[in-house]
N, C-alpha and C positions, 0 to 999 in steps of 0.2 A: 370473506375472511381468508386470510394467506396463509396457509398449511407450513407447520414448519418453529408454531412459537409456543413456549409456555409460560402460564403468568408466574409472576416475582413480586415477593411484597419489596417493598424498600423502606427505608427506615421510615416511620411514623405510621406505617401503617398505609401507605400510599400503593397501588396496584400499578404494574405495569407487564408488560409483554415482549416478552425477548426471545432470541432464537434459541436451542438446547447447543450447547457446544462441545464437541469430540473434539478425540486428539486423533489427528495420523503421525503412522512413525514412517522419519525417513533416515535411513540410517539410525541412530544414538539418539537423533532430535525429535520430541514432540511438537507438533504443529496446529493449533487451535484452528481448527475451524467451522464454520455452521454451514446448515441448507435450509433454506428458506422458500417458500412456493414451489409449483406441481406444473408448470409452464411447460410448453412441448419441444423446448429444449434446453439442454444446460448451460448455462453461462457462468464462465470463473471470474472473478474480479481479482486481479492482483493487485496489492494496494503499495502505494509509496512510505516513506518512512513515518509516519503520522496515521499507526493504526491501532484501535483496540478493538475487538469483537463487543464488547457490551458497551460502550461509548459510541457507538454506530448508531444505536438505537432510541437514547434519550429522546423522551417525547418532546416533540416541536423542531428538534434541530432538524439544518440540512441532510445531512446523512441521514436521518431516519429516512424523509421523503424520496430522497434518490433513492435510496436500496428496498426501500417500498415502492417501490416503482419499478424497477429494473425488478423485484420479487415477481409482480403483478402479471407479466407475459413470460416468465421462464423459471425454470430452476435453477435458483440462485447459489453459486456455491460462493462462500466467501473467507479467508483466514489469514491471521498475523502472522505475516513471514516472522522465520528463526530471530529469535533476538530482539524481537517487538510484540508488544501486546500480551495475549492467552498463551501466545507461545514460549519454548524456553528461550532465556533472555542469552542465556551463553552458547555462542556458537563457534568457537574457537575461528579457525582459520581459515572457514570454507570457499571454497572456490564458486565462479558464479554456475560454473556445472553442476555441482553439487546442491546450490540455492536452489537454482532451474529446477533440480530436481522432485524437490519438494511441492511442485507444483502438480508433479504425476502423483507423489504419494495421496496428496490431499483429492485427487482423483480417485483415487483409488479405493480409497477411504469411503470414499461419499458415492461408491457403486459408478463413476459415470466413465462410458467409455469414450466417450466426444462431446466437445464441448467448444463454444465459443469463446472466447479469452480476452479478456480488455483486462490491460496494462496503464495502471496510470503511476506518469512519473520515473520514481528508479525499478517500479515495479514491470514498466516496459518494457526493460532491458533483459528480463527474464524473461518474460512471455514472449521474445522476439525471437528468442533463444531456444527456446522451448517450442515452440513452432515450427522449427526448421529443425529441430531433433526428432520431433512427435507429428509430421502433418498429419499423419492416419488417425490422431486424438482431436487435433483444431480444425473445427469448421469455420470458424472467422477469427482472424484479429483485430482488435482496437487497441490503439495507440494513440495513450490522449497523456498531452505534455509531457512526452520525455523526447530522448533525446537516444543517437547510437551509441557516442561515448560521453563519459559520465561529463555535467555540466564545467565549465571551467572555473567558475568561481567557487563551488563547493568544493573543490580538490583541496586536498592539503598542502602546504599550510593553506588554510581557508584566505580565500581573501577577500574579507569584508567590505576591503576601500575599491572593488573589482566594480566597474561602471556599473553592470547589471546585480551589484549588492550595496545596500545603504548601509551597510557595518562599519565599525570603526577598525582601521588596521591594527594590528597587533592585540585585538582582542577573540580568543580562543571558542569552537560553537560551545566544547561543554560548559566553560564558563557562565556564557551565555539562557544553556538551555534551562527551560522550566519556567521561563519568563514572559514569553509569549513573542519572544523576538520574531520570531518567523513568520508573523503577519507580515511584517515588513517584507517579505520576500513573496507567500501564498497569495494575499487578499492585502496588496497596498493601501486599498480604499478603504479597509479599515483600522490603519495601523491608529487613529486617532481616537476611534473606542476603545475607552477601557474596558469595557464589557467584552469585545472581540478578542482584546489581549488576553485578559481574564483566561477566558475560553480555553485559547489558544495554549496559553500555558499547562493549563489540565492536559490537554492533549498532548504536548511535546512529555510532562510528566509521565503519562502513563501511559504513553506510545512505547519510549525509546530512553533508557538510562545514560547520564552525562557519558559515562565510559561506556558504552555501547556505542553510543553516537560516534567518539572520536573512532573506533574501531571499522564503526561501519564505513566512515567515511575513507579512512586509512585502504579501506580494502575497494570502496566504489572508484577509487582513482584511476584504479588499473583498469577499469570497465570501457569497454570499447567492442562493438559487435559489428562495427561496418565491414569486416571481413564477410559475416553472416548472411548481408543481405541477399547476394547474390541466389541462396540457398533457399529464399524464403519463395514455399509455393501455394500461400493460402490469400482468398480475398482479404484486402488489408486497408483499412478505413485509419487515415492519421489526423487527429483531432490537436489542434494546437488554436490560442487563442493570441490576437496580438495585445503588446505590452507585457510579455511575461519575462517575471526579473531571474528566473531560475536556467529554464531550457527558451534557447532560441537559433 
């Protein structure tokens, strides 16, 4: 049994087992996040723009298994960056210092002083960042699909008809979003289930609001850390898979 959960009825009377979830504060922003397992060391997961703290855990999906799994040899810290998910959704103008930051708060929060850190996605670019602010916090980094600066076809104006996206031009992501479009981009092999789209759409809903999205993106354009690297002095494991229509 993995330390860390408490049951929930859900509607019908159905049982299930979720992690308790706190806020850290950083700065004005509350920050959702859980801890999960007693493993003999910490691990943060920063997540990319597709995250909820209790949709992680629905019985049988993927994310349950991952993060039961990654629970299973460590202590698991996990939460919705500012403006996605349990956390508040409005974050005005903040810069990725200040995101970064957040990553110490939810440290902080959760008692750990060191901790290994895997970044996936846009979540990368913070944990890249925050690495080379905090070595004396990260004992490893993982870097799985992102990129240093922010992807070229997600920049603003978005560009859908961009080779590595299958969108149609001049159509806008918030418009878009809640629809499950972004299989087409995540998991192409299933952009043909409806079931996957389905899914998918839950998740873009209640990850990340239409005007949050165009915000977030407005602000991930400026994102660029390759000045950073140089800086970076912790073991550093970069995970990328071929065929990916996002980061390459």
């Amino acid at each position: 049994m993995i330390p860390g959960f408490v049951s929930l009825a859900l509607p019908g009377g159905r049982p299930t087992r979720v992690p308790e979830t706190g806020y850290a504060r950083s700065g004005d922003i509350h920050i959702g996040y859980q801890v999960v397992g007693d493993g003999p060391f910490d691990l943060v997961f920063v997540p990319g723009l597709l995250s909820h703290l209790d949709l992680l855990w629905e019985e049988g999906t993927w994310s349950q298994r991952f993060f039961t799994r990654l629970a299973s040899f460590s202590r698991l810290i996990l939460f919705d960056k500012r403006g996605t998910g349990l956390s508040d959704r409005h974050f005005g103008s903040a810069t990725l210092e200040e995101r970064m930051d957040d990553v110490r708060a939810v440290m902080d929060a959760a008692g750990s002083q060191r901790a290994a850190v895997i970044g996936y996605s846009e979540g990368g670019t913070m944990s890249l960042l925050f690495a080379a602010a905090y070595p004396q916090r990260v004992s490893a980094l993982v870097l799985a699909s992102t990129t240093a600066p922010f992807p070229a076809c997600l920049r603003l104006p978005v560009r859908w008809d961009h080779p590595r996206c299958l969108r149609h031009a001049g159509t806008g992501p918030e418009e878009d979003w809640g629809r499950g479009g972004s299989v087409e981009l995540f998991a192409p092999e299933l952009s043909h289930s409806q079931t996957a789209r389905a899914n998918i759409a839950r998740w873009e809903r209640l990850s990340i609001s239409p005007g949050m999205l165009r915000d977030y993106l407005e602000i991930n354009r400026h994102l660029d850390v390759r000045s950073v690297l140089p800086a970076l002095r912790v073991p550093t494991l970069v995970l990328h898979r071929s065929g990916d229509r996002v980061t390459w």
